[in-house]
C-alpha positions in Angstrom: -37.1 18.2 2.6 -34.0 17.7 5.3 -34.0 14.2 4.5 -34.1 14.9 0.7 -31.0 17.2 0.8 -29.2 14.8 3.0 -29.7 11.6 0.3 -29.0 14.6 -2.4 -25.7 15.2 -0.9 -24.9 12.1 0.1 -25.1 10.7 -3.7 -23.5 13.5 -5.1 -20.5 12.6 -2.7 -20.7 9.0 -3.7 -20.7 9.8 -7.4 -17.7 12.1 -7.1 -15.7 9.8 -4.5 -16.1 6.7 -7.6 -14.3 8.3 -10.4 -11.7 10.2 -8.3 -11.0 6.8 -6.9 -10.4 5.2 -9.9 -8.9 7.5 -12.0 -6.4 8.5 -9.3 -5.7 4.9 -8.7 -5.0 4.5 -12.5 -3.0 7.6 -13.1 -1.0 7.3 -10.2 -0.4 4.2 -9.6 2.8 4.7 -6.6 5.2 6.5 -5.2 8.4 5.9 -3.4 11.3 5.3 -1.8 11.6 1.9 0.2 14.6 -0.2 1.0 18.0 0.7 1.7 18.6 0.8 -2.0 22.5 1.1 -3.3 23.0 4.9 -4.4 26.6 4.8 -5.9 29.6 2.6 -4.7 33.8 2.2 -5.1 34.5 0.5 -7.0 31.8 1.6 -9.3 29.0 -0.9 -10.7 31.0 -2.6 -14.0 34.0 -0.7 -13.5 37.3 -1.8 -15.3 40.1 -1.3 -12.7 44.2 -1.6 -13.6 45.1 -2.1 -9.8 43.6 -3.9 -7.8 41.8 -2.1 -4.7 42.0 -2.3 -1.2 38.4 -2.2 -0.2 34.7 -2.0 -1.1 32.9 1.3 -0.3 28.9 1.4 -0.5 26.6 4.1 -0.1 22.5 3.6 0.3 19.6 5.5 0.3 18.5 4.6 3.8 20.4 4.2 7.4 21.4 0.4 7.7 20.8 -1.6 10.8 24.9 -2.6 11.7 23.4 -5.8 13.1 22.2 -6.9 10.3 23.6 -5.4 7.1 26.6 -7.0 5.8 28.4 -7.9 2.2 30.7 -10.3 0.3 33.0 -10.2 -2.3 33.5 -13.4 -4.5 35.3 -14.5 -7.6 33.7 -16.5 -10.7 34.5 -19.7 -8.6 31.9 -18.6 -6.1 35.2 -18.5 -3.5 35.0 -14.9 -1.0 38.1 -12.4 -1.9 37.1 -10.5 1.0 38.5 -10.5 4.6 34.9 -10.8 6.5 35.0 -7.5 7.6 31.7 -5.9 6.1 30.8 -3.3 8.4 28.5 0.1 8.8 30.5 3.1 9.1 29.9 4.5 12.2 30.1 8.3 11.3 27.9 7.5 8.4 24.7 5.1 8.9 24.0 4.9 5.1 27.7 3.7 4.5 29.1 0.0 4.4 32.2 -1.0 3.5 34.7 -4.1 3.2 38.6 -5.0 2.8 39.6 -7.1 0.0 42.6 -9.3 0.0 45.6 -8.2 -1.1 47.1 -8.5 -4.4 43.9 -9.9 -6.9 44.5 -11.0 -9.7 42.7 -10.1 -13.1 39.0 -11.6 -13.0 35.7 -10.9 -12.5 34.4 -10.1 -9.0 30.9 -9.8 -7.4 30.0 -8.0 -4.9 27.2 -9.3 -2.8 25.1 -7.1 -0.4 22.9 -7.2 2.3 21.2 -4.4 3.5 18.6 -4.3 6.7 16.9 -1.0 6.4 17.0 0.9 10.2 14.0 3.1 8.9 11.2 0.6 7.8 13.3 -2.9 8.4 12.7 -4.1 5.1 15.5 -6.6 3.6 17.2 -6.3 0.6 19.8 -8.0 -1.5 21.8 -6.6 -4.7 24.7 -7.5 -6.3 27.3 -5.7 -8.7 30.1 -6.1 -10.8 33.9 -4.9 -11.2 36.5 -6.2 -13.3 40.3 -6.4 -13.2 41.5 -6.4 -16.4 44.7 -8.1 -17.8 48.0 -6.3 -17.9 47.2 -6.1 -21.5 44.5 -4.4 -21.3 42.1 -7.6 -21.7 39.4 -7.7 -19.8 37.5 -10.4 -18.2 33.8 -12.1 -18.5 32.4 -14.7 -16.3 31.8 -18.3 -18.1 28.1 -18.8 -19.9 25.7 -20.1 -17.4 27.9 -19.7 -14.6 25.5 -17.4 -11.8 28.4 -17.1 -8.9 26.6 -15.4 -5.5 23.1 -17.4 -6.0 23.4 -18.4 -2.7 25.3 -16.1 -0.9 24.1 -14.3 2.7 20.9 -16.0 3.1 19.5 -17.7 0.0 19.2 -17.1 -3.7 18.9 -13.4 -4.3 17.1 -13.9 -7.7 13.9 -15.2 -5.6 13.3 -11.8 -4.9 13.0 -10.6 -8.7 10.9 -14.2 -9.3 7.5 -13.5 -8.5 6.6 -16.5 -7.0 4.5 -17.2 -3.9 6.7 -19.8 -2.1 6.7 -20.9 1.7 8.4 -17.9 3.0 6.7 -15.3 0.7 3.1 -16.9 1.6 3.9 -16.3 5.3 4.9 -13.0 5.3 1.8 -12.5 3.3 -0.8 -14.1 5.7 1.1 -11.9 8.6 0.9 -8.7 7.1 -2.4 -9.2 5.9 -3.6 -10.3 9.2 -2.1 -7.2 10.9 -3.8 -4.9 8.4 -7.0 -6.9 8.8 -7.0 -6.9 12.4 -6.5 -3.1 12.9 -8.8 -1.9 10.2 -11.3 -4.3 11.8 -10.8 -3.2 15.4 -10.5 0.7 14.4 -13.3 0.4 12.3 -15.8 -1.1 15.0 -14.1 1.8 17.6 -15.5 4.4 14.9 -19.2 2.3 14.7 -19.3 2.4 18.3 -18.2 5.9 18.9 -20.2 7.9 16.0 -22.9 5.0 14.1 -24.1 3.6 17.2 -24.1 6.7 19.8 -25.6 9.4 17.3 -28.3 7.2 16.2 -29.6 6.2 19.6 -29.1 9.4 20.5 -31.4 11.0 18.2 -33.7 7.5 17.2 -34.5 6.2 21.2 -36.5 2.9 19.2 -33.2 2.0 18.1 -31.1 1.7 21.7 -32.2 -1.4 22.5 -30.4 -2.7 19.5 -27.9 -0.7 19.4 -26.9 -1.8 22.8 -27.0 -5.0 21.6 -24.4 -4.7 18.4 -22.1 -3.0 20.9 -22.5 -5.8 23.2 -21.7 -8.6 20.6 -18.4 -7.1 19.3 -17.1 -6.3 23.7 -17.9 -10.2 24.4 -17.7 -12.4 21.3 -15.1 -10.0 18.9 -12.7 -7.5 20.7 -10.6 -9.7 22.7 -10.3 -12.6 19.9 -9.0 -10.0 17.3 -6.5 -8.2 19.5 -4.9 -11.8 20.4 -4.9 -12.6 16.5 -3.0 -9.2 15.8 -1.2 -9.7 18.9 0.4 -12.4 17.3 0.3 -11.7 13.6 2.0 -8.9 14.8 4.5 -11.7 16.1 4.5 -13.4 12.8 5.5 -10.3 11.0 8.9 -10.0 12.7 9.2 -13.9 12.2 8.6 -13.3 8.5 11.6 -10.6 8.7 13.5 -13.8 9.7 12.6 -15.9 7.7 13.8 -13.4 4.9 16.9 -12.6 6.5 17.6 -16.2 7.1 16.4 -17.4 3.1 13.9 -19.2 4.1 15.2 -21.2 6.8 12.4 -21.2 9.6 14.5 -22.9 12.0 17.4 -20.6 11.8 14.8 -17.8 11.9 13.1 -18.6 15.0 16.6 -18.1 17.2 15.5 -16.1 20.2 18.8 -14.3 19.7 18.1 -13.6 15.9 13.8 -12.5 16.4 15.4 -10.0 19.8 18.2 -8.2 17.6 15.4 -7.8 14.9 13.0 -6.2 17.7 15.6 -4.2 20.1 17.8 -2.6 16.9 16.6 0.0 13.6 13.2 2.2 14.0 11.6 -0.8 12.8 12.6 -2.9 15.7 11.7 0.3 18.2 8.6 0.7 16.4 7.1 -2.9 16.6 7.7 -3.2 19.5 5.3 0.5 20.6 2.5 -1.8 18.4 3.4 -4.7 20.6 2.8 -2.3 23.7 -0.1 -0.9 22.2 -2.3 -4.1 21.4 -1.4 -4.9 25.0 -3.1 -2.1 26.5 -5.7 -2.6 24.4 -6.2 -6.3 25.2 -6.4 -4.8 29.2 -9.1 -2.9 27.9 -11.4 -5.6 26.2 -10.4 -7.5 29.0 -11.8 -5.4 31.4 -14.8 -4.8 29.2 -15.6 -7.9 29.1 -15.3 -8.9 32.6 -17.1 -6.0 34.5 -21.0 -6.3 33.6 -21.6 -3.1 35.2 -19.6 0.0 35.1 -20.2 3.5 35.9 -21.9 5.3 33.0 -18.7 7.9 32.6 -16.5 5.0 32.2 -19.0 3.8 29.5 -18.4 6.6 27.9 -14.6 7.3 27.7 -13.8 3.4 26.9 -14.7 3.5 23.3 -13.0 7.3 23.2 -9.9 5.6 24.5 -10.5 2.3 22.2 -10.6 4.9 20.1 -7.4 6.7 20.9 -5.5 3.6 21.1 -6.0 2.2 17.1 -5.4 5.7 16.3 -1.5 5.2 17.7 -1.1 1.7 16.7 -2.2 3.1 13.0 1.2 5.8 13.9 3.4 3.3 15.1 2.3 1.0 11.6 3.2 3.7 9.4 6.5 5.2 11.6 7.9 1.8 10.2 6.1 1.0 7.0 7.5 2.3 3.4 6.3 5.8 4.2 9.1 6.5 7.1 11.4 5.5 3.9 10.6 8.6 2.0 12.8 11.1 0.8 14.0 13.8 3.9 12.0 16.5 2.6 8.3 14.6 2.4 9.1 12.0 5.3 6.5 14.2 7.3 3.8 14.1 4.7 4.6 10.5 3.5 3.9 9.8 7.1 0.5 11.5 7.6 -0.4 10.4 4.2 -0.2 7.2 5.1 -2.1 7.1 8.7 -4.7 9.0 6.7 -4.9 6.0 4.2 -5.3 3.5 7.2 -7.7 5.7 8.4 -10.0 5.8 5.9 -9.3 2.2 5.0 -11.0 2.0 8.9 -13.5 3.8 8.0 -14.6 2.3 4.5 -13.7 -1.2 4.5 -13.3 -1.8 8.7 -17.2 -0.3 9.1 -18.4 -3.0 6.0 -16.5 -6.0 8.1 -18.3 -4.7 11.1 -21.7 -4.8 9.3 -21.0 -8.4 8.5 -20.2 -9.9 11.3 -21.6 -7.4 14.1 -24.4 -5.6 12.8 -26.2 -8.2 10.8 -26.0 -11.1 12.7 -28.2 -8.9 15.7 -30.6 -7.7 13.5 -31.6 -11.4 11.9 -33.1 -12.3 15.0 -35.5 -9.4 14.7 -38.4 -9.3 12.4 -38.5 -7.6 9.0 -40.0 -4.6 9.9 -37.6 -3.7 12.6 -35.1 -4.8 10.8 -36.0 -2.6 8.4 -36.4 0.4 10.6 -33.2 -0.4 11.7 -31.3 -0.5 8.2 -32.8 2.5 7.0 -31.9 4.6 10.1 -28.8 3.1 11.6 -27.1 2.9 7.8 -27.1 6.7 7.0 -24.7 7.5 10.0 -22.4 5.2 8.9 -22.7 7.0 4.9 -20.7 10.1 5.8 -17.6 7.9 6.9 -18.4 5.3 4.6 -17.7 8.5 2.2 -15.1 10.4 4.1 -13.5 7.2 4.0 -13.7 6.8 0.0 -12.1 10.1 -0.6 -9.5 9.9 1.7 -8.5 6.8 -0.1 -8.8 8.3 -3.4 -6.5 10.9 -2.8 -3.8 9.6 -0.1 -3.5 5.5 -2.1 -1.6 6.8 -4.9 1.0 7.4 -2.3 1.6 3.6 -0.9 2.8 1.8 -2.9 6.2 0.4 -3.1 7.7 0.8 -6.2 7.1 2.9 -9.0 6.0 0.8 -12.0 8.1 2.2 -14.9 5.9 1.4 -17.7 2.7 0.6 -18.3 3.7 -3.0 -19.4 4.7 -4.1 -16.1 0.6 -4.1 -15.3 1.2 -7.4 -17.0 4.4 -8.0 -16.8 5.6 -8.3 -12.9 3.6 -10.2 -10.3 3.7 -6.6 -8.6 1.4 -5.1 -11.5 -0.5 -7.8 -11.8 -1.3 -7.7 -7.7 -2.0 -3.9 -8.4 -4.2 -4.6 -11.4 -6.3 -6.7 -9.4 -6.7 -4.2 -6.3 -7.8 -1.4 -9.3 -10.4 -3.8 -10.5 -11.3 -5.0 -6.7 -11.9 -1.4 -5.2 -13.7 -0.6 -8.4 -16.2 -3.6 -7.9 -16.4 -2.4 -4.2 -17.0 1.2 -5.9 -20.1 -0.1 -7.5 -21.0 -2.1 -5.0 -21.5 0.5 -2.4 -23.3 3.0 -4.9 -25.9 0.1 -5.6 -26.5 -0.6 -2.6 -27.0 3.3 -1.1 -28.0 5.1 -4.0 -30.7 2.1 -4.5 -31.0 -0.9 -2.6 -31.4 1.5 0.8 -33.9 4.1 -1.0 -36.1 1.7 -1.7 -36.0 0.0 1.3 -36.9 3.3 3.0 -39.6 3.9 0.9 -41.5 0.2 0.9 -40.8 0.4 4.9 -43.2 3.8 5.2 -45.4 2.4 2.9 -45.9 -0.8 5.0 -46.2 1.5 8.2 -48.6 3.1 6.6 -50.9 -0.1 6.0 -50.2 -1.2 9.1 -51.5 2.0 11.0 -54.5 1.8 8.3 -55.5 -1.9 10.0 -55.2 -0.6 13.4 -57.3 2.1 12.9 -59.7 -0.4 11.4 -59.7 -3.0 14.3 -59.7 -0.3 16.4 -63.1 1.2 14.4 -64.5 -2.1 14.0 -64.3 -3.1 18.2 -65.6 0.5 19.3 -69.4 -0.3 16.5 -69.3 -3.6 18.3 -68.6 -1.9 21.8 -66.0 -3.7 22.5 -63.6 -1.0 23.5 -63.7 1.9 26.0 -64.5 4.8 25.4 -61.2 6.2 25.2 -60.3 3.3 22.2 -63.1 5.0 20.3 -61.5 8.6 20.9 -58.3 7.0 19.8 -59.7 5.8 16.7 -61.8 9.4 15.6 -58.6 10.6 15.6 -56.8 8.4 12.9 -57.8 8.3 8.7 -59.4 4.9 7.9 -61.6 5.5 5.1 -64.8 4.4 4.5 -65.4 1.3 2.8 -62.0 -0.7 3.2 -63.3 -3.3 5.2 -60.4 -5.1 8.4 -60.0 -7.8 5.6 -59.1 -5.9 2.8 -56.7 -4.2 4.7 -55.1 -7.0 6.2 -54.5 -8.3 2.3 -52.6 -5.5 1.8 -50.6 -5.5 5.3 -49.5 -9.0 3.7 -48.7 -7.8 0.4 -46.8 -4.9 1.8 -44.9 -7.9 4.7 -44.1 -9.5 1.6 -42.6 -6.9 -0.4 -40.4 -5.2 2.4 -39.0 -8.5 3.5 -38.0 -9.4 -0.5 -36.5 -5.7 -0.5 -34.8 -5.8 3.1 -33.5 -9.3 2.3 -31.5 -8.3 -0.6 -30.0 -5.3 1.1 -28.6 -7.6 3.9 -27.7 -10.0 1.3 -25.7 -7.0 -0.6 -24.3 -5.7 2.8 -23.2 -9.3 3.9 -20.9 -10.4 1.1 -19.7 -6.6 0.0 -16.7 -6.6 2.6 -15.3 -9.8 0.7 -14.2 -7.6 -1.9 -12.6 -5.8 0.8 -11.0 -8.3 2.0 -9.8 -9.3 -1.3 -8.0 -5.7 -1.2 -6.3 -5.7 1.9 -4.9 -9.3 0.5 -3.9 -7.4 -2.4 -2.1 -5.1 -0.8 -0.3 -7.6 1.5 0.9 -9.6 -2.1 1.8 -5.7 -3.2 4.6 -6.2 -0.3 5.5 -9.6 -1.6 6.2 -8.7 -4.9 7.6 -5.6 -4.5 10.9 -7.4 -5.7 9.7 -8.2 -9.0 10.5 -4.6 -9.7 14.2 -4.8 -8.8 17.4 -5.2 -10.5 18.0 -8.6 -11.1 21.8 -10.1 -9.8 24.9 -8.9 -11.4 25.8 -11.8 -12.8 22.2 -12.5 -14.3 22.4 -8.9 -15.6 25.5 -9.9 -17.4 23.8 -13.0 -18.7 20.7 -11.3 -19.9 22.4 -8.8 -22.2 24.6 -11.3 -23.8 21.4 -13.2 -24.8 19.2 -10.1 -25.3 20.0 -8.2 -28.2 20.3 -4.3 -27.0 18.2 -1.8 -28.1 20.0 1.6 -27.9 17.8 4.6 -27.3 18.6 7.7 -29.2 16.6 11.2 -29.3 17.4 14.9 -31.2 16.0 18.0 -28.9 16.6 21.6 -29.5 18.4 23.2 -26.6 15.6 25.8 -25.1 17.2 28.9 -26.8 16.8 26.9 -30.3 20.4 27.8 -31.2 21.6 23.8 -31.3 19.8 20.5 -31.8 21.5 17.9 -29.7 21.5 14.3 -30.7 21.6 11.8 -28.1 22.1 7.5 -28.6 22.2 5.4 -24.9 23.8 2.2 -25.5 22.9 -0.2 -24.6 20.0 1.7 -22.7 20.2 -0.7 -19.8 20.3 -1.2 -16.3 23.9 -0.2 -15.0 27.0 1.0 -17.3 25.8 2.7 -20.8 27.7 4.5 -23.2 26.6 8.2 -23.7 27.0 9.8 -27.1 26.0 13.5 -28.3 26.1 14.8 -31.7 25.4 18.8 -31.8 24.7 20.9 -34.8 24.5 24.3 -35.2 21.2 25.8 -36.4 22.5 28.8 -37.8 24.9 27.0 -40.2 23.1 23.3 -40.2 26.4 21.9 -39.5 28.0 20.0 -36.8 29.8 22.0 -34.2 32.6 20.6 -32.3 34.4 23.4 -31.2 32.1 23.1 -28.0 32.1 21.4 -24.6 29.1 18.8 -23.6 28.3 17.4 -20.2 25.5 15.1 -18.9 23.4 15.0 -16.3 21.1 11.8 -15.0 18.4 12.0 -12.8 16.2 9.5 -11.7 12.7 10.8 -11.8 11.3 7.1 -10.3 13.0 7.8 -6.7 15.3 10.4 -5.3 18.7 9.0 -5.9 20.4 12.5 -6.7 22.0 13.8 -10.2 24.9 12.1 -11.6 27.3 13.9 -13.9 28.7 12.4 -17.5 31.2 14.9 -18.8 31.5 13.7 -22.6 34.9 14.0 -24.3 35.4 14.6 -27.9 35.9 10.9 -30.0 37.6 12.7 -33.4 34.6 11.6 -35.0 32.2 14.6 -34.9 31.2 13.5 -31.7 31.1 13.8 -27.7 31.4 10.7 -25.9 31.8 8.9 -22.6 30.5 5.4 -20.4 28.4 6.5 -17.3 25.7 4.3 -15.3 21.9 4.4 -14.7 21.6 3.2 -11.4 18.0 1.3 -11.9 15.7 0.2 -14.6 12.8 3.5 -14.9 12.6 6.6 -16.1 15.4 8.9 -16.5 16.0 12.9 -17.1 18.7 13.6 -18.9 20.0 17.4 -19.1 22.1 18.1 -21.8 24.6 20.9 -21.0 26.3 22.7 -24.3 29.2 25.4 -23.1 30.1 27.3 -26.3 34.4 29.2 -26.4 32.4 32.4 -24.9 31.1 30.2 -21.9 27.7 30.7 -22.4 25.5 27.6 -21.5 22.6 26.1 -24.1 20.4 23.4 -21.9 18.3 20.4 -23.3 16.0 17.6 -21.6 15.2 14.4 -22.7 13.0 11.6 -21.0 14.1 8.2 -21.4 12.6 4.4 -20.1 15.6 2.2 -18.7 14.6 -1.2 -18.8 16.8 -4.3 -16.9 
């Protein structure tokens, strides 16, 4: 009845841990706030100036690493108009700024950036535009084609909107994904050892011996190889940051100088270098594991707790410099913890499936089919409640991990990024199924055709056991043994033995399969964590492209203006709103109000805007709309990134009372 109850729950569990997955992987696909991304600058993004300034002021959503955060200014000719003075203020860490020349003359200028986040050490380059115009009010364009800044502070900025997978972008992908390999795998066999192997020997003594074994195989032939490989994928990871930093120049990137102010500068920098610390202790460990064949039995016991211990903080110092340190002020404490719970569970699910594989398996093939089937069917079930632990977690904390926000369903298809997440949905819902086959059936059934075959087998020694004592060929205390057992009457030794075969047969078809299942299953895991790695690629596809290929793009695209009537929430107005050209950067706002009462338009009123981006937390921008003698309000203002937008529409009326609207928009580039 116990062991009922336990499968009972244990399904139910399962079943509910599949669709929550899924559906919150689909409904919420990300989150976030990642890169020092540009918040507001001055001179603003595709501002018309009269006079020419003095310098370049930037603010960003994240502090800047001084060492490594600098800017440009440059004319249509691709020649610098500033004096090479970029710096990070020092009384403000999210501030850079530059000194222009003196005296510019009317053009266009681009302003090239490049920031080196101090909170997660991602890189990021942007571009924008302002314009001095002509004493005549004229102002100026750039030439068709022309793409001035392409390859300005470290290599063509429009790689990063491109979504290809070239030489730099494939190693930063095989060194993330390594690193995220390696410590699942590790943390995952610390939880096997600690909780899978321990309680079941604990309570099933048959299954020490192998248990000991397993254990065994991952100390000498695993631990120490997969802490050098994230030792230095770990490596490879700040080598990719150079790479970036250097556009793609691996020789410039492997400077000692450059790869020691990347690791000694930025919570990025401090925190690699605790993972660095932390593998190392670790490797001390497996190395002392592996050397000393026999150690005192409390020693025994608080190794694996302190294996244990030790992924636990290198999973911290991951996430204290991943995207989730990058969070807005007010959640950075619950982006954080979110985020060691998802490597966690991720530990859990998919580290404890890699340790089946290679650990688990490969001890039990040497033993025969009814051990090995004993084994599944009693090992396996202590592994299901973190197996499932591990599935929820997932389910609940994966939503928020990504990097960017995809603003439209459209971008599934549309941007290497979606496509990457498209795949992962589809991979951890064929790992979904997988898992549920092979515990809600394969396992069951190996369970059952294992007692059955126990059953025959007890049947033929009580048989043999019969047949020797009528032929007195046993002592008398074999003949005791055998009164006590149930061989029935009339089943001769061969007859049974028939069925002992049938029943060999029939548990090593079923416990075959199950291996097979569990032996291939953590390939689609692995397929994830790649997934996840291309996820940090391609999290560029989902930027603004360059200012001056912004420029381009909506002279060749034809714009598509957004309008929307709302009725303020006291239903005394209905507000008509037109963005043109609903783009990326500097739109025109316009607002036509009517009064309800009289159905007439009312323009003895004042109307104000204000933007919020609902995609990331970039603050609320106000557009204070003038009156353009036609019946309307009107003024230019910017969205600062392709997404979705609030707009608040504020109507004071002459007795200053205030009538409110909202209306949702999607911003594309």
């Amino acid at each position: 009845m116990k062991s009922f109850l336990h499968r009972f729950t244990t399904r139910r569990l399962f079943l509910l841990a599949l669709p929550l997955a899924v559906c919150l992987t689909l409904l919420f696909p990300v989150v976030a706030s990642a890169h020092a991304i540009l918040l507001r600058s001055n001179p603003t993004a595709d501002s018309v100036l009269s006079i020419a300034p003095q310098q370049v002021s930037m603010w960003f959503s994240e502090a800047l690493n001084p060492a490594l955060s600098t800017a440009v200014v440059i004319n249509g000719q691709n020649k610098r108009v500033d004096n090479g003075d970029a710096h990070v203020s020092p009384n403000d860490p999210a501030e850079m700024a530059l000194t222009l020349q003196n005296n510019l003359p009317p053009a266009v200028y681009i302003v090239i950036y490049r920031t080196d986040s101090a909170v997660d050490g991602h890189i990021l380059r942007g571009s924008f535009i302002f314009s001095i115009a002509q004493p005549n009010g004229t102002v100026p364009t750039l030439n068709p084609g022309s793409n001035p800044g392409a390859n300005v502070l470290g290599g063509n900025a429009t790689s990063l909107s491109s979504g290809q997978l070239d030489g730099p972008a494939f190693f930063s992908l095989v060194m993330v994904t390594l690193v995220e390999l390696g410590a699942i795998f590790w943390v995952g066999a610390q939880f096997w050892t600690n909780f899978v192997l321990s309680f079941s020997a604990e309570k099933h003594s048959e299954e020490k011996p192998v248990n000991e074994q397993v254990q065994q195989r991952f100390e000498r032939r695993f631990s120490l190889p997969t802490l050098l490989v994230l030792l230095l994928a770990n490596v490879g990871v700040l080598v990719g940051q150079a790479i970036n930093l250097t556009g793609g120049n691996f020789a410039s990137a492997l400077s000692p100088s450059l790869l020691a102010e990347l690791a000694t500068s930025g919570r990025f920098g401090m925190y690699w270098m605790v993972r660095e610390f932390i593998i190392i202790l670790a490797i001390i460990l497996a190395l002392y594991m592996l050397l000393s064949k026999q150690r005192p039995r409390l020693v025994n016991t608080l190794l694996p707790l302190a294996n244990l211990l030790l992924g636990s903080a290198l999973f911290i110092a991951i996430t204290m410099s991943s995207h989730a340190a990058a969070a807005s002020a007010n959640i950075v404490p619950y982006a954080i913890v979110v985020d060691w719970l998802h490597l966690l569970a991720a530990a859990l699910w998919v580290g404890g499936m890699l340790y089946i594989t290679t650990i688990y398996l490969q001890v039990l093939r040497r033993r025969p089919i009814p051990e090995q089937a004993r084994s599944l069917t009693t090992v396996l079930p202590y592994f299901s409640p973190l197996a499932i632990a591990g599935v929820l977690i997932m389910a609940i904390t994966g939503p928020f991990n990504a990097t960017f926000h995809l603003t439209s369903w459209g971008q599934f298809l549309s941007t290497a990024y979606g496509r990457a997440l498209l795949v992962k949905i589809l991979l951890v819902g064929g790992l979904l199924l997988t898992s549920a086959y092979h515990v809600g059936l394969l396992r069951p059934r190996v369970k059952k055709e294992y007692k059955k075959h126990s059953y025959v087998v007890e049947r033929l020694k009580a048989a043999q056991v019969l047949e020797a004592s009528k032929q007195n060929r046993t002592p008398l205390l074999a003949v005791q043994q055998a009164s006590t057992t149930t061989a029935e009457p009339g089943h001769t030794t061969k007859l049974i033995a028939q069925q002992v075969k049938l029943r060999d047969e029939r548990l090593a078809k079923k416990t075959r399969r199950l291996s097979t299942v569990l032996r291939w299953e953590p390939l689609l895991g692995v397929g994830v964590l790649v997934c996840v790695g291309l996820l940090n690629v391609f999290g560029g596809t989902l930027l603004p492209a360059t200012a001056a290929q912004q420029q381009q793009q909506q002279t060749a695209t034809k714009p598509q203006p957004f309008t929307a009537s709302v009725r303020t929430t006291d239903n005394k107005f209905t507000a008509t709103l037109t963005v043109n050209p609903n783009r990326f950067g500097t739109n025109v706002f316009t607002v036509s109000v009517v009064d309800n009462s009289t159905g007439k338009a009312d323009t003895n009123i004042g109307v104000s805007l204000y933007t919020t981006m609902l995609d990331m937390d970039m603050g609320t921008e106000t557009v204070n709309l003038l009156p353009d003698g036609k019946g309307h309000f009107s003024a230019t203002g910017d969205l600062g990134m392709a997404g979705d937008w609030q707009i608040r529409i504020q109507i004071r009326t002459p007795d200053n009372t205030l009538h409110e609207a909202r209306v949702k928009l999607v911003t594309p580039f």
